[in-house]
PDB file of N, CA, C and O in Angstrom:
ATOM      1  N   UNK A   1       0.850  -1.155   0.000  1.00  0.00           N
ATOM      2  CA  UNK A   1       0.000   0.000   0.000  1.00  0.00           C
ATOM      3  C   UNK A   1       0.905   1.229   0.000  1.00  0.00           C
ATOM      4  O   UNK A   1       1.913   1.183   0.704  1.00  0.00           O
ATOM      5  N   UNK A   2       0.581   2.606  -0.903  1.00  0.00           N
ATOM      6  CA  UNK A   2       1.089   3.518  -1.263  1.00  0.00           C
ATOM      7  C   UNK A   2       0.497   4.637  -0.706  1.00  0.00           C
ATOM      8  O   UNK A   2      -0.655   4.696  -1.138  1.00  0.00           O
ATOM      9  N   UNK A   3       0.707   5.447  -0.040  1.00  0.00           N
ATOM     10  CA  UNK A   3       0.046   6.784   0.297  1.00  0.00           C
ATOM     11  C   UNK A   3       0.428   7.845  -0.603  1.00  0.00           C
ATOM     12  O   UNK A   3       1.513   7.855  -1.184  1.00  0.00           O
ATOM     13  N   UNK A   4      -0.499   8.781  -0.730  1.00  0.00           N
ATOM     14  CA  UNK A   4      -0.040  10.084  -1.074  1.00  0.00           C
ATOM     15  C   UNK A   4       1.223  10.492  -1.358  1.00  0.00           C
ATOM     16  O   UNK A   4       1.854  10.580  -2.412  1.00  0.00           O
ATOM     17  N   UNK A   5       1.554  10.802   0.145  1.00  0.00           N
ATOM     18  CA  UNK A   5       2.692  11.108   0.877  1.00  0.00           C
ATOM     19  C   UNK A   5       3.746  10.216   0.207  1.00  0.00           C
ATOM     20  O   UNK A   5       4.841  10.590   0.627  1.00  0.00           O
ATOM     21  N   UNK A   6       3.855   9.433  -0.455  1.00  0.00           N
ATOM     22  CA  UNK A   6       4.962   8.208  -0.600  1.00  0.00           C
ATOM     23  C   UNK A   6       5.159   7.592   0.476  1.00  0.00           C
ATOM     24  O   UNK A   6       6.086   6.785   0.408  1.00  0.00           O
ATOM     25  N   UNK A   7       4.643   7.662   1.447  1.00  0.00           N
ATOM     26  CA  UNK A   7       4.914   6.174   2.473  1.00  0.00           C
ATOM     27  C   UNK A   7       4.047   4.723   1.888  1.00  0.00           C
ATOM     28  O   UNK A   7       3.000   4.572   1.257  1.00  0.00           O
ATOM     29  N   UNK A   8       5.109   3.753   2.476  1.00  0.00           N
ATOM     30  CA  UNK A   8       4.881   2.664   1.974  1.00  0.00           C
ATOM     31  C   UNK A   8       4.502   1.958   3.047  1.00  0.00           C
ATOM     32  O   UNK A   8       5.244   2.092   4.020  1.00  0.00           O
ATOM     33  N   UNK A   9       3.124   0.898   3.238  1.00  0.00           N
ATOM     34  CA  UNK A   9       3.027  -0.273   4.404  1.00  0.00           C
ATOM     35  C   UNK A   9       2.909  -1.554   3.554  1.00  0.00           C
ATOM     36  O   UNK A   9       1.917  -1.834   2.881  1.00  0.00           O
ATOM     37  N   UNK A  10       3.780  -2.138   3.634  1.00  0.00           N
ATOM     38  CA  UNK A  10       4.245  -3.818   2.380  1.00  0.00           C
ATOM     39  C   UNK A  10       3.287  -4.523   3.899  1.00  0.00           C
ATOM     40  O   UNK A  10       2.991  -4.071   5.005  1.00  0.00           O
ATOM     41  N   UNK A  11       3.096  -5.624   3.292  1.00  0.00           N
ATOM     42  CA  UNK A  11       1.850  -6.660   4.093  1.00  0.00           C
ATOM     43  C   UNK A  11       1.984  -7.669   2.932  1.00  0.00           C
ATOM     44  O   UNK A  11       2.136  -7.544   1.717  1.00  0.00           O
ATOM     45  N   UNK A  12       1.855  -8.830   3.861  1.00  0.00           N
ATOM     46  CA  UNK A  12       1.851 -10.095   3.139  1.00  0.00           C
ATOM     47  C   UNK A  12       0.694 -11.128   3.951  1.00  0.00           C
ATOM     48  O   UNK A  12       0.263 -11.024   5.099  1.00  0.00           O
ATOM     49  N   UNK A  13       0.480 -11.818   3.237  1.00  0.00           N
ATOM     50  CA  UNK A  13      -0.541 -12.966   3.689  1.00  0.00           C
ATOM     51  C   UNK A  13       0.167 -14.516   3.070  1.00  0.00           C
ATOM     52  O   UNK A  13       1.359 -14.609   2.775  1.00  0.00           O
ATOM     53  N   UNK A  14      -0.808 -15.638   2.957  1.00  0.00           N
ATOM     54  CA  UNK A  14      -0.883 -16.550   2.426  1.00  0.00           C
ATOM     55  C   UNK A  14      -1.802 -17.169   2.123  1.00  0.00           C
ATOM     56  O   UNK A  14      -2.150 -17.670   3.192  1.00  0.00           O
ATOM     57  N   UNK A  15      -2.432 -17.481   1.421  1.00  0.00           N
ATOM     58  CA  UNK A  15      -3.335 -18.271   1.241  1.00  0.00           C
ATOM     59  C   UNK A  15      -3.319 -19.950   1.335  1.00  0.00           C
ATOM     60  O   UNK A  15      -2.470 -20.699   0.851  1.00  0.00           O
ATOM     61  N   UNK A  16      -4.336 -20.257   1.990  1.00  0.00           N
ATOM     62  CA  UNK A  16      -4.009 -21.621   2.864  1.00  0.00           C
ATOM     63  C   UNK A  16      -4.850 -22.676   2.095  1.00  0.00           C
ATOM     64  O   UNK A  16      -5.419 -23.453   2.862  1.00  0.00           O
ATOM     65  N   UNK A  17      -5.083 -22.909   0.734  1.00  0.00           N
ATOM     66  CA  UNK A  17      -6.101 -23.496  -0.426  1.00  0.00           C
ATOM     67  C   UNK A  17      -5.562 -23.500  -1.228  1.00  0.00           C
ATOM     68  O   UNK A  17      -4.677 -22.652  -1.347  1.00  0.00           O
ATOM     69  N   UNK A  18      -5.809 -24.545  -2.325  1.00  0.00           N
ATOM     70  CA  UNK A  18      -5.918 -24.437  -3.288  1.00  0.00           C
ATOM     71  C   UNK A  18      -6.655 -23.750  -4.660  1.00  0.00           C
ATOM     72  O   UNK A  18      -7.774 -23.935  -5.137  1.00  0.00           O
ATOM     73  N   UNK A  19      -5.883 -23.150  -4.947  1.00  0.00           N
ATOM     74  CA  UNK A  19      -7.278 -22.570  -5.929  1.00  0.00           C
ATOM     75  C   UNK A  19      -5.977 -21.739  -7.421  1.00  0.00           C
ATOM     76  O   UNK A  19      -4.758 -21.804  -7.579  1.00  0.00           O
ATOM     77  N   UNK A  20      -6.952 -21.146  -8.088  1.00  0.00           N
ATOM     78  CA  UNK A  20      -6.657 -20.854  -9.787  1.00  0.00           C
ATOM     79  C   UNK A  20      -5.821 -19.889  -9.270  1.00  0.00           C
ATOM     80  O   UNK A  20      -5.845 -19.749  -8.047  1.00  0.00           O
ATOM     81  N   UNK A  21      -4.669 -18.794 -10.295  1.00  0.00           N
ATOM     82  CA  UNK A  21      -3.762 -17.247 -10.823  1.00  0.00           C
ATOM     83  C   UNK A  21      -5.032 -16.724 -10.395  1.00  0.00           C
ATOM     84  O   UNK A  21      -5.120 -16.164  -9.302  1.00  0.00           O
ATOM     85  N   UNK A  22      -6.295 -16.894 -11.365  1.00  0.00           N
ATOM     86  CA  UNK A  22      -7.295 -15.783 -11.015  1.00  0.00           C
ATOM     87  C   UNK A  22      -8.158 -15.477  -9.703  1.00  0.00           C
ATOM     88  O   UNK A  22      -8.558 -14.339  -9.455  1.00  0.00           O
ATOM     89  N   UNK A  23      -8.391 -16.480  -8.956  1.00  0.00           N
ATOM     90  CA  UNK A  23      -8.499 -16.364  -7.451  1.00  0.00           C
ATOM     91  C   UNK A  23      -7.498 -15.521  -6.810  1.00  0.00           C
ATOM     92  O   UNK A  23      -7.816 -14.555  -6.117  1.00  0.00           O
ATOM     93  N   UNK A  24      -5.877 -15.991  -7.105  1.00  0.00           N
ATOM     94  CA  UNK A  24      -5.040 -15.801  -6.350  1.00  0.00           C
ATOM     95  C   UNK A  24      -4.790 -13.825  -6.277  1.00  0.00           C
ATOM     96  O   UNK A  24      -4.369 -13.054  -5.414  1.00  0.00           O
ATOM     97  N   UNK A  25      -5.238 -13.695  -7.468  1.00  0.00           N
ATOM     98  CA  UNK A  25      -5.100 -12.032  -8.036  1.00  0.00           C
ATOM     99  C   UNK A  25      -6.619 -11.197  -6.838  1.00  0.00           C
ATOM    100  O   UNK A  25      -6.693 -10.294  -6.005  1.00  0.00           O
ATOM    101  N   UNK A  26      -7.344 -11.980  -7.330  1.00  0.00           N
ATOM    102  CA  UNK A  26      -8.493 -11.730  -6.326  1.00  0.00           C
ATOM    103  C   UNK A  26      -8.418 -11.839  -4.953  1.00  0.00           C
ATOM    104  O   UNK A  26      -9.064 -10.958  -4.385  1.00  0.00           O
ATOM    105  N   UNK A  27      -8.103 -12.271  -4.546  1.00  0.00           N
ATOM    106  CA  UNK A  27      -8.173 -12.713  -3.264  1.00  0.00           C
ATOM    107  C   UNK A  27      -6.601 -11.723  -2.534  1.00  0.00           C
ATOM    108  O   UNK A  27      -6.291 -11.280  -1.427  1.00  0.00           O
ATOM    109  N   UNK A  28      -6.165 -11.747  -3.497  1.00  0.00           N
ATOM    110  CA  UNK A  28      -4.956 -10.287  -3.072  1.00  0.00           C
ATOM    111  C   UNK A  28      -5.538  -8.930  -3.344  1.00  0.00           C
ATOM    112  O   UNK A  28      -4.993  -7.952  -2.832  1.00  0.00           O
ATOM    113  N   UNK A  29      -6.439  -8.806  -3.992  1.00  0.00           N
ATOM    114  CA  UNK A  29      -6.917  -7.517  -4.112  1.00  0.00           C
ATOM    115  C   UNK A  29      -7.919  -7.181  -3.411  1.00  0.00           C
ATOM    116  O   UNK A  29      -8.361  -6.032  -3.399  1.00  0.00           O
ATOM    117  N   UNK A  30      -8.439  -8.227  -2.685  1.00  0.00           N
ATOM    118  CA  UNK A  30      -9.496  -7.852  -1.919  1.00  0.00           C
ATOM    119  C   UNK A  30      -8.483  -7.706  -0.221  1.00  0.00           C
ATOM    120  O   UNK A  30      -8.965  -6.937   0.610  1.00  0.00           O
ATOM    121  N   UNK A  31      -7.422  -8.309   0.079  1.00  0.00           N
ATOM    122  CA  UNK A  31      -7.232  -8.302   0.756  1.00  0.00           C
ATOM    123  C   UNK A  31      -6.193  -7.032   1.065  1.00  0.00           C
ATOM    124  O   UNK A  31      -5.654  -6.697   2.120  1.00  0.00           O
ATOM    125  N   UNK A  32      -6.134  -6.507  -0.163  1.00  0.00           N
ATOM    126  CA  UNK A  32      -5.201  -4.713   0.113  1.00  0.00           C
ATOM    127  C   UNK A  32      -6.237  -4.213   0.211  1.00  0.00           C
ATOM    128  O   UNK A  32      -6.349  -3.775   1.356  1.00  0.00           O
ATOM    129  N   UNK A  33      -7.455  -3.946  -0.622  1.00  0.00           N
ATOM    130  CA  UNK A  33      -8.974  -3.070   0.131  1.00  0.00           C
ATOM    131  C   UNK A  33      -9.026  -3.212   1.290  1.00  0.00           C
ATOM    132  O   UNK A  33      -8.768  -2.163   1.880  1.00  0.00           O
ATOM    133  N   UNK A  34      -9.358  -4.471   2.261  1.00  0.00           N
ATOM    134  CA  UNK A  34      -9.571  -4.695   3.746  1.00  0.00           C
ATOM    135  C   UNK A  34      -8.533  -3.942   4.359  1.00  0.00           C
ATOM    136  O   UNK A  34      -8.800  -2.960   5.051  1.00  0.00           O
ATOM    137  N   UNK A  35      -7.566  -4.262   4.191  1.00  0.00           N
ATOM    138  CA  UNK A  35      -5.753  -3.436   5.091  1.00  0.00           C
ATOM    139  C   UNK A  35      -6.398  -1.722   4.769  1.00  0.00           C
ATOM    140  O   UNK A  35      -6.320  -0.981   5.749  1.00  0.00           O
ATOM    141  N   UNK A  36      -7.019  -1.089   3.452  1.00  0.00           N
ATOM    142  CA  UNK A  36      -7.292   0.011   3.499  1.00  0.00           C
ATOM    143  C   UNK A  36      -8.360   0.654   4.605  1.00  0.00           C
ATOM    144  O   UNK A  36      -8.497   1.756   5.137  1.00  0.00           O
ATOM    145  N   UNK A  37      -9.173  -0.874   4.674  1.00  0.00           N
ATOM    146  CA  UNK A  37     -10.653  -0.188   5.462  1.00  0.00           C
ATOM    147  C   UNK A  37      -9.975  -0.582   6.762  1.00  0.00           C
ATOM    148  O   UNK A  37     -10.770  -0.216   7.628  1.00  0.00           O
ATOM    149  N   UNK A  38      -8.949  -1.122   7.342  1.00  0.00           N
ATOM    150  CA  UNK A  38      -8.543  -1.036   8.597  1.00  0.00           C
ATOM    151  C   UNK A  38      -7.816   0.005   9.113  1.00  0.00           C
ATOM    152  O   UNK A  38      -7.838   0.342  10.296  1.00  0.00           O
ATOM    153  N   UNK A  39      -6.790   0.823   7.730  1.00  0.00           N
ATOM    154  CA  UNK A  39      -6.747   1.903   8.471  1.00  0.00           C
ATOM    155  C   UNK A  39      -7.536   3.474   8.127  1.00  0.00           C
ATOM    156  O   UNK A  39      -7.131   4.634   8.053  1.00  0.00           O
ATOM    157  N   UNK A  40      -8.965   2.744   7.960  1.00  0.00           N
ATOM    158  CA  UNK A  40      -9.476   3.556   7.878  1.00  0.00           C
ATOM    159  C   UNK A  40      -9.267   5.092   6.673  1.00  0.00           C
ATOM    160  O   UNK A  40      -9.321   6.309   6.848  1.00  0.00           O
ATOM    161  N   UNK A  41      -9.030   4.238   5.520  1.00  0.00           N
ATOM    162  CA  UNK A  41      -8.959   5.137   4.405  1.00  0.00           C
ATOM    163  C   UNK A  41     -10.312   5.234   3.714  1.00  0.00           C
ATOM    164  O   UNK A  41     -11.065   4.260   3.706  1.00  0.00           O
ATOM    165  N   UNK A  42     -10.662   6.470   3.092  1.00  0.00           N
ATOM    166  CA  UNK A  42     -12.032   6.909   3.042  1.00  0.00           C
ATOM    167  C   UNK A  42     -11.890   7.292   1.272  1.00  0.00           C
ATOM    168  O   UNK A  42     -12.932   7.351   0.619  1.00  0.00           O
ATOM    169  N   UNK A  43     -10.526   7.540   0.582  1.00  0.00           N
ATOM    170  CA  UNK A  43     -10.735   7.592  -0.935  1.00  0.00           C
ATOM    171  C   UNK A  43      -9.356   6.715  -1.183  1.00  0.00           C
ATOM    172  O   UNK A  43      -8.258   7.005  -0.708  1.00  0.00           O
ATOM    173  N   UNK A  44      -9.705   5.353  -2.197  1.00  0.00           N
ATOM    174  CA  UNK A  44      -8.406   4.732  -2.580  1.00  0.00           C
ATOM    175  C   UNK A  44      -8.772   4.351  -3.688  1.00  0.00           C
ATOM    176  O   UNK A  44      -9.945   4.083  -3.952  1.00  0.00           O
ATOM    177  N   UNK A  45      -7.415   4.240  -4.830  1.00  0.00           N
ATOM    178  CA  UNK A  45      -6.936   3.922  -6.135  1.00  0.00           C
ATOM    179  C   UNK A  45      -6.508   2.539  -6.185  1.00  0.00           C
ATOM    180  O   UNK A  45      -5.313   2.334  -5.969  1.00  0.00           O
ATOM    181  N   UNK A  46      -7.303   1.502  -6.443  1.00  0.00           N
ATOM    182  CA  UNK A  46      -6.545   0.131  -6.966  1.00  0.00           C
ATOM    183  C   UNK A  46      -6.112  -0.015  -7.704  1.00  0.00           C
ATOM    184  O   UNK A  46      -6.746   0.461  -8.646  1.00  0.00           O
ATOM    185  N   UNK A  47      -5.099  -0.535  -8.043  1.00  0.00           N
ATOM    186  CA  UNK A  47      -3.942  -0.465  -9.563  1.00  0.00           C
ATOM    187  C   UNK A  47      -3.914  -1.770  -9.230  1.00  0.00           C
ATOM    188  O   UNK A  47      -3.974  -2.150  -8.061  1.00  0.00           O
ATOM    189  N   UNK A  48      -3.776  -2.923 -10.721  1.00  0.00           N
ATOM    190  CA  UNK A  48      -3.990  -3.921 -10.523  1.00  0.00           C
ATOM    191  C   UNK A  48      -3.327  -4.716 -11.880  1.00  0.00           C
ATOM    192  O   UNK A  48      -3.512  -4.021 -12.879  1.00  0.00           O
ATOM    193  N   UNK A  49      -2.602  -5.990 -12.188  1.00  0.00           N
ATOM    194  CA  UNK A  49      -1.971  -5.880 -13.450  1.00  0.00           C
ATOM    195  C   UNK A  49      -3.187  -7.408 -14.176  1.00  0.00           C
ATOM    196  O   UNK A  49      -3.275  -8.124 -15.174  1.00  0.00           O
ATOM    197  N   UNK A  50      -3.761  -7.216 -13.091  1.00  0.00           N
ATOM    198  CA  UNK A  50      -4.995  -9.053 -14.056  1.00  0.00           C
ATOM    199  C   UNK A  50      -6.354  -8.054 -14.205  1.00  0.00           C
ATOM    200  O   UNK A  50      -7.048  -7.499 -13.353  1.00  0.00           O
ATOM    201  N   UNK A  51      -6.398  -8.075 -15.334  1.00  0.00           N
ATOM    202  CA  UNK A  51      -7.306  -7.337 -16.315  1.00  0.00           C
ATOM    203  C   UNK A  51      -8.681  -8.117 -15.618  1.00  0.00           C
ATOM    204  O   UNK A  51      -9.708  -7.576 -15.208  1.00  0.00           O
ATOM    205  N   UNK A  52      -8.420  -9.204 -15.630  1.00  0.00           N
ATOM    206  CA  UNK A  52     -10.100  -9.713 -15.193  1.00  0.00           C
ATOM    207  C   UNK A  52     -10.381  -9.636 -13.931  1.00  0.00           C
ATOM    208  O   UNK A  52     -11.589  -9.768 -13.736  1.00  0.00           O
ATOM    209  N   UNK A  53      -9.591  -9.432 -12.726  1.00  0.00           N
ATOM    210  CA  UNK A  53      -9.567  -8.859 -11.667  1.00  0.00           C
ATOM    211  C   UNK A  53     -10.558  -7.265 -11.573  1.00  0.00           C
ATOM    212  O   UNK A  53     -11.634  -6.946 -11.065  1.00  0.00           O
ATOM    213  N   UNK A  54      -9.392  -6.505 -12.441  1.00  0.00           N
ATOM    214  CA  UNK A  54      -9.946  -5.041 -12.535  1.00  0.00           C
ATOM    215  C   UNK A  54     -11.674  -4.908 -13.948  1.00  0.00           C
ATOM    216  O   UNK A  54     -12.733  -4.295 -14.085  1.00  0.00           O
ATOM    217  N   UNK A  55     -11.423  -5.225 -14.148  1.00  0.00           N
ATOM    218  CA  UNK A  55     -12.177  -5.177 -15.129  1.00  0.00           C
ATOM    219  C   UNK A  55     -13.960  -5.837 -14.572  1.00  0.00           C
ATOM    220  O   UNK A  55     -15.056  -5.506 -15.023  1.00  0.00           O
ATOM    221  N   UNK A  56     -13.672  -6.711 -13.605  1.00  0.00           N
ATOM    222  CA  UNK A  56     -14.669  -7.427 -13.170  1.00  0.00           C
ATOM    223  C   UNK A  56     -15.199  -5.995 -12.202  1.00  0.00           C
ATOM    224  O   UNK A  56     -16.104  -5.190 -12.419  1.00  0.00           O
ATOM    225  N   UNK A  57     -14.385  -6.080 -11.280  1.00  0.00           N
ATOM    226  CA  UNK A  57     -13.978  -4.854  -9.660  1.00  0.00           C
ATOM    227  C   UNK A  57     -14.887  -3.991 -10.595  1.00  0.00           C
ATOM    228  O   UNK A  57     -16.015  -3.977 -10.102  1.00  0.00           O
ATOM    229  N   UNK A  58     -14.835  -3.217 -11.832  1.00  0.00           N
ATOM    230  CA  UNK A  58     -15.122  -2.470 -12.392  1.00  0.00           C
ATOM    231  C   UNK A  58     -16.655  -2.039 -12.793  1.00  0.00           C
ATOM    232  O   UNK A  58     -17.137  -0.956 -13.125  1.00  0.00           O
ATOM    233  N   UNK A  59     -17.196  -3.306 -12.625  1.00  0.00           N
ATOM    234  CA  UNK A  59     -18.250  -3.885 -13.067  1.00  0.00           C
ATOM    235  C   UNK A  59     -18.319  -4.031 -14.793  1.00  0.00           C
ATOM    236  O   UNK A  59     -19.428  -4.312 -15.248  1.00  0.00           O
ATOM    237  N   UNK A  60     -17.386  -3.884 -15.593  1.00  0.00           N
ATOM    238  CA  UNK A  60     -17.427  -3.962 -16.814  1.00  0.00           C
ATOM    239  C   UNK A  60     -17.561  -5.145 -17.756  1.00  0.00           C
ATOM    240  O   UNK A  60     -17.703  -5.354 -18.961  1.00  0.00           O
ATOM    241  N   UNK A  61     -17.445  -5.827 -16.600  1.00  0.00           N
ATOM    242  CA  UNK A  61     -16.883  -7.759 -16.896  1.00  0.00           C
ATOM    243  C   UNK A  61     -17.479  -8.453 -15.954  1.00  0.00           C
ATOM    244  O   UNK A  61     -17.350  -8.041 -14.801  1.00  0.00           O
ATOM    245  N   UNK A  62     -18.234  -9.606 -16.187  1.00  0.00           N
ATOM    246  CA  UNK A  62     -19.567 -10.361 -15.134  1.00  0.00           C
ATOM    247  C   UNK A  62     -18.412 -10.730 -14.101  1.00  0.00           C
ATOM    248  O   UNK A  62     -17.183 -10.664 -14.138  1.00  0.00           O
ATOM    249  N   UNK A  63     -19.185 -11.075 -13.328  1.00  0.00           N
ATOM    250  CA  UNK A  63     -18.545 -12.217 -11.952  1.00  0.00           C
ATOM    251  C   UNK A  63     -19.751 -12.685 -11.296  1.00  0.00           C
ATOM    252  O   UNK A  63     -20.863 -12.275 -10.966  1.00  0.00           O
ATOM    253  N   UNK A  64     -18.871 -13.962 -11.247  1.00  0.00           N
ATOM    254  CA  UNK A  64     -19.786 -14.930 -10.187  1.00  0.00           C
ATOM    255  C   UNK A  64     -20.683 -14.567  -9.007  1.00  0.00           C
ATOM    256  O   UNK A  64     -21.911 -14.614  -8.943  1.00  0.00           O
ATOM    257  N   UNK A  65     -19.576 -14.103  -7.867  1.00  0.00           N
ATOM    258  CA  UNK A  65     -19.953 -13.512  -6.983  1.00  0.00           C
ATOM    259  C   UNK A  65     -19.178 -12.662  -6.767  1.00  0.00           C
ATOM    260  O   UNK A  65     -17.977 -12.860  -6.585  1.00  0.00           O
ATOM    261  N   UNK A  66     -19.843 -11.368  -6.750  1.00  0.00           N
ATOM    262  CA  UNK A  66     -18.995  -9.759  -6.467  1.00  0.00           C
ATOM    263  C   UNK A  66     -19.774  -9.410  -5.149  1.00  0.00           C
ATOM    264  O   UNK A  66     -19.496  -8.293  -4.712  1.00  0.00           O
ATOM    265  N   UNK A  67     -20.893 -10.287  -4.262  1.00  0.00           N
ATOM    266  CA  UNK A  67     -21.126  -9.050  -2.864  1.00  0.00           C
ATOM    267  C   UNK A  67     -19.647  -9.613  -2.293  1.00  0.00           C
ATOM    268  O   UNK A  67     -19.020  -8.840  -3.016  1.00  0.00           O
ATOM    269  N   UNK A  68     -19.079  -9.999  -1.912  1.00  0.00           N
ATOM    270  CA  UNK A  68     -17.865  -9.700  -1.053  1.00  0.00           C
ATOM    271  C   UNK A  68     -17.221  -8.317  -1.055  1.00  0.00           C
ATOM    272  O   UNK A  68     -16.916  -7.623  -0.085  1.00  0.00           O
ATOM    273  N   UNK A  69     -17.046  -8.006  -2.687  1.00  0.00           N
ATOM    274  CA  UNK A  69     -15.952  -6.885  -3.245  1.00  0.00           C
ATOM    275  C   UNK A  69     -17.376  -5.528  -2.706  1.00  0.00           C
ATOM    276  O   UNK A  69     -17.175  -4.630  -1.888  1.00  0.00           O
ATOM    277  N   UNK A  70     -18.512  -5.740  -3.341  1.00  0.00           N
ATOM    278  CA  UNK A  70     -19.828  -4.531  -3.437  1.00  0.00           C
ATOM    279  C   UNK A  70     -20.120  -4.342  -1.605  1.00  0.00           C
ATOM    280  O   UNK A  70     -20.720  -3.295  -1.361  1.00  0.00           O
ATOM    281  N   UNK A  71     -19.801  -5.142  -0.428  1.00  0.00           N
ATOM    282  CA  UNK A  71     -20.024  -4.932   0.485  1.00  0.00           C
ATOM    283  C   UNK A  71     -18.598  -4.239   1.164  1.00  0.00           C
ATOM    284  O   UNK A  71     -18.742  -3.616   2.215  1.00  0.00           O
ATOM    285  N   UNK A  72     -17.016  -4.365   0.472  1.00  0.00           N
ATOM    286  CA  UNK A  72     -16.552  -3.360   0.962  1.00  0.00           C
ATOM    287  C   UNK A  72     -16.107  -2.307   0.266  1.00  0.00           C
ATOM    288  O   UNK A  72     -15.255  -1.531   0.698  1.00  0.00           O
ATOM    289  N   UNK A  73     -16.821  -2.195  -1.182  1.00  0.00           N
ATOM    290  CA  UNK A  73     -16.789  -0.676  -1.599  1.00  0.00           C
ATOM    291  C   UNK A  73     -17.543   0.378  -0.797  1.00  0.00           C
ATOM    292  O   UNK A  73     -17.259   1.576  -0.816  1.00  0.00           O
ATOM    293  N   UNK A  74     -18.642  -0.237  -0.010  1.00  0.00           N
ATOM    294  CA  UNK A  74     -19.406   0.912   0.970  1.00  0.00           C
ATOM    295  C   UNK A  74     -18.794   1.559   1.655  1.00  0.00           C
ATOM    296  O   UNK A  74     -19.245   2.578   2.176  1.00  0.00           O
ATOM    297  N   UNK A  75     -17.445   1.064   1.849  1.00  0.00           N
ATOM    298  CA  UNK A  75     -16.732   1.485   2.996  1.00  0.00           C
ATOM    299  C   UNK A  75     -15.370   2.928   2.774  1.00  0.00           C
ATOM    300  O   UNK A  75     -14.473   3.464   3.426  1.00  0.00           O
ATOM    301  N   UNK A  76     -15.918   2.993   1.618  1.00  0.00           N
ATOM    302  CA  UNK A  76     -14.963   4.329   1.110  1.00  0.00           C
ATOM    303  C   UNK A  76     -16.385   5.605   0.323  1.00  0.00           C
ATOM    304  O   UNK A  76     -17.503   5.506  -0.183  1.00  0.00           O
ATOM    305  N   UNK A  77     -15.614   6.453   0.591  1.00  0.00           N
ATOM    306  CA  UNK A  77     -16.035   7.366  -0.052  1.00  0.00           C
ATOM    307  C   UNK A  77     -16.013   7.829  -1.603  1.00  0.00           C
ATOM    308  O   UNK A  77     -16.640   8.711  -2.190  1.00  0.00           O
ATOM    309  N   UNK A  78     -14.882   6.731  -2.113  1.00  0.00           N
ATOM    310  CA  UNK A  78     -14.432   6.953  -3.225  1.00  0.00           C
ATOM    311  C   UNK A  78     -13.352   6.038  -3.634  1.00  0.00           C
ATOM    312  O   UNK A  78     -12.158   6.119  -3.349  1.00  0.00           O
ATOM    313  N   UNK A  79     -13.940   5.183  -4.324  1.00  0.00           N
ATOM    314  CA  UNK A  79     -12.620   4.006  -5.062  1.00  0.00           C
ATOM    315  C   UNK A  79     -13.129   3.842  -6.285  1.00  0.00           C
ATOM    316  O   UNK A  79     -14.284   3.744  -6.697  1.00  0.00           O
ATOM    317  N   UNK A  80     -11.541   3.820  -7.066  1.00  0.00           N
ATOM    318  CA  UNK A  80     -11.612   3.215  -8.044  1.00  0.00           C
ATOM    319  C   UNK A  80     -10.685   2.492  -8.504  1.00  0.00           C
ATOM    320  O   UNK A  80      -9.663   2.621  -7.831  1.00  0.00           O
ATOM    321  N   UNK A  81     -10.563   1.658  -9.504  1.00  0.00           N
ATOM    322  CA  UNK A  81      -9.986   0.420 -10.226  1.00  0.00           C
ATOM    323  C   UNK A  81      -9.227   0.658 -11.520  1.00  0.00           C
ATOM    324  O   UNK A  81      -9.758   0.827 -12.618  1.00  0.00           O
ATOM    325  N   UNK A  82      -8.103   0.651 -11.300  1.00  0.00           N
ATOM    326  CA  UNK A  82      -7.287   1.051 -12.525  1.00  0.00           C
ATOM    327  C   UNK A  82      -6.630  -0.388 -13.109  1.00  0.00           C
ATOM    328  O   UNK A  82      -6.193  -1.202 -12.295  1.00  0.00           O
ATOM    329  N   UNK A  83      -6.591  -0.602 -14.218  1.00  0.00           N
ATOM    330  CA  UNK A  83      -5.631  -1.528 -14.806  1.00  0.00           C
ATOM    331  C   UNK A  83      -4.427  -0.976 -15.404  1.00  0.00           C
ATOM    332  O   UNK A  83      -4.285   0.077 -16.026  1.00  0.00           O
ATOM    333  N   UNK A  84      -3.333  -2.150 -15.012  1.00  0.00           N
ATOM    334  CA  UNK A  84      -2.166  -1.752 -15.597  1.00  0.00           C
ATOM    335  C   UNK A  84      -1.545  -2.969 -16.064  1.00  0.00           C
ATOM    336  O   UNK A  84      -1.167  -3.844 -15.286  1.00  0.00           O
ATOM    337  N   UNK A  85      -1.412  -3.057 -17.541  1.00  0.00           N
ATOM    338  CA  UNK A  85      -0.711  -3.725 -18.061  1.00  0.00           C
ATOM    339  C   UNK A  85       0.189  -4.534 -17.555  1.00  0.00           C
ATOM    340  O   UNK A  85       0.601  -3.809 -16.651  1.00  0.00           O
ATOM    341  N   UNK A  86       1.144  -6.052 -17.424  1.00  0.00           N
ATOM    342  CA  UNK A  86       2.393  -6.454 -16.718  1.00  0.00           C
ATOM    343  C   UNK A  86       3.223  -5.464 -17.321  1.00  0.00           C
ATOM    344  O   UNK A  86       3.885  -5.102 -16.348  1.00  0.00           O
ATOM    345  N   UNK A  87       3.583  -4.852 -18.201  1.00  0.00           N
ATOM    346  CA  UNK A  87       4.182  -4.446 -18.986  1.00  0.00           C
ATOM    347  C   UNK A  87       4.807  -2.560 -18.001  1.00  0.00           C
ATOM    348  O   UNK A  87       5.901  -1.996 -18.022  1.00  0.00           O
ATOM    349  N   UNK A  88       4.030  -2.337 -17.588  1.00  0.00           N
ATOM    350  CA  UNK A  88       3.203  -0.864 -16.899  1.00  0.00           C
ATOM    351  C   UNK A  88       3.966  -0.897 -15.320  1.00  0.00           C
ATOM    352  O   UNK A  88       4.608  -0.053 -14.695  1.00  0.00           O
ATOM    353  N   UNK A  89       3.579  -2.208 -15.049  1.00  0.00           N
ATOM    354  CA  UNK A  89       3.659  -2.432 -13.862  1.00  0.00           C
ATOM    355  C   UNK A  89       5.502  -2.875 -13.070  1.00  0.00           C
ATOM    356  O   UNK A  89       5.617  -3.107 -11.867  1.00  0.00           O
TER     357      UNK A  89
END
């Protein structure tokens, strides 16, 4: 996570399952939103390099199940979903 300011808070997890790249992209992007709503950030920018990640987040592209992601967009005042190319990134 990136602030404004250029301060940086790096955070890591693991995931304890098996599952697909495209879970794994998901399930990391939902879990830098949560670290945002813990410290209580109220406008944030997701930058993201799996197009179907962002693109879904976006609502531009179906998904299965999005209330997980739609129950903690409530929690900002203002987010949005940027894609960035591997290339970008």
């Amino acid at each position: 996570m990136v602030f404004l300011d250029g301060d940086h808070y790096p955070f890591t997890s693991k995931l304890d399952f098996n599952c697909t790249n495209n879970i794994v992209e998901y399930e990391a992007c939902i879990m830098g939103i949560c670290a945002a709503i813990e410290r209580k950030i109220k406008v944030l920018e997701v930058y993201g390099d799996s197009a179907l990640v962002i693109y879904q987040l976006k609502g531009e592209w179906e998904t299965r199940d999005p209330k997980l992601v739609l129950e903690l967009i409530k929690e900002f005042d203002d987010i949005t979903f940027c894609y960035l190319s591997r290339d970008e990134n």
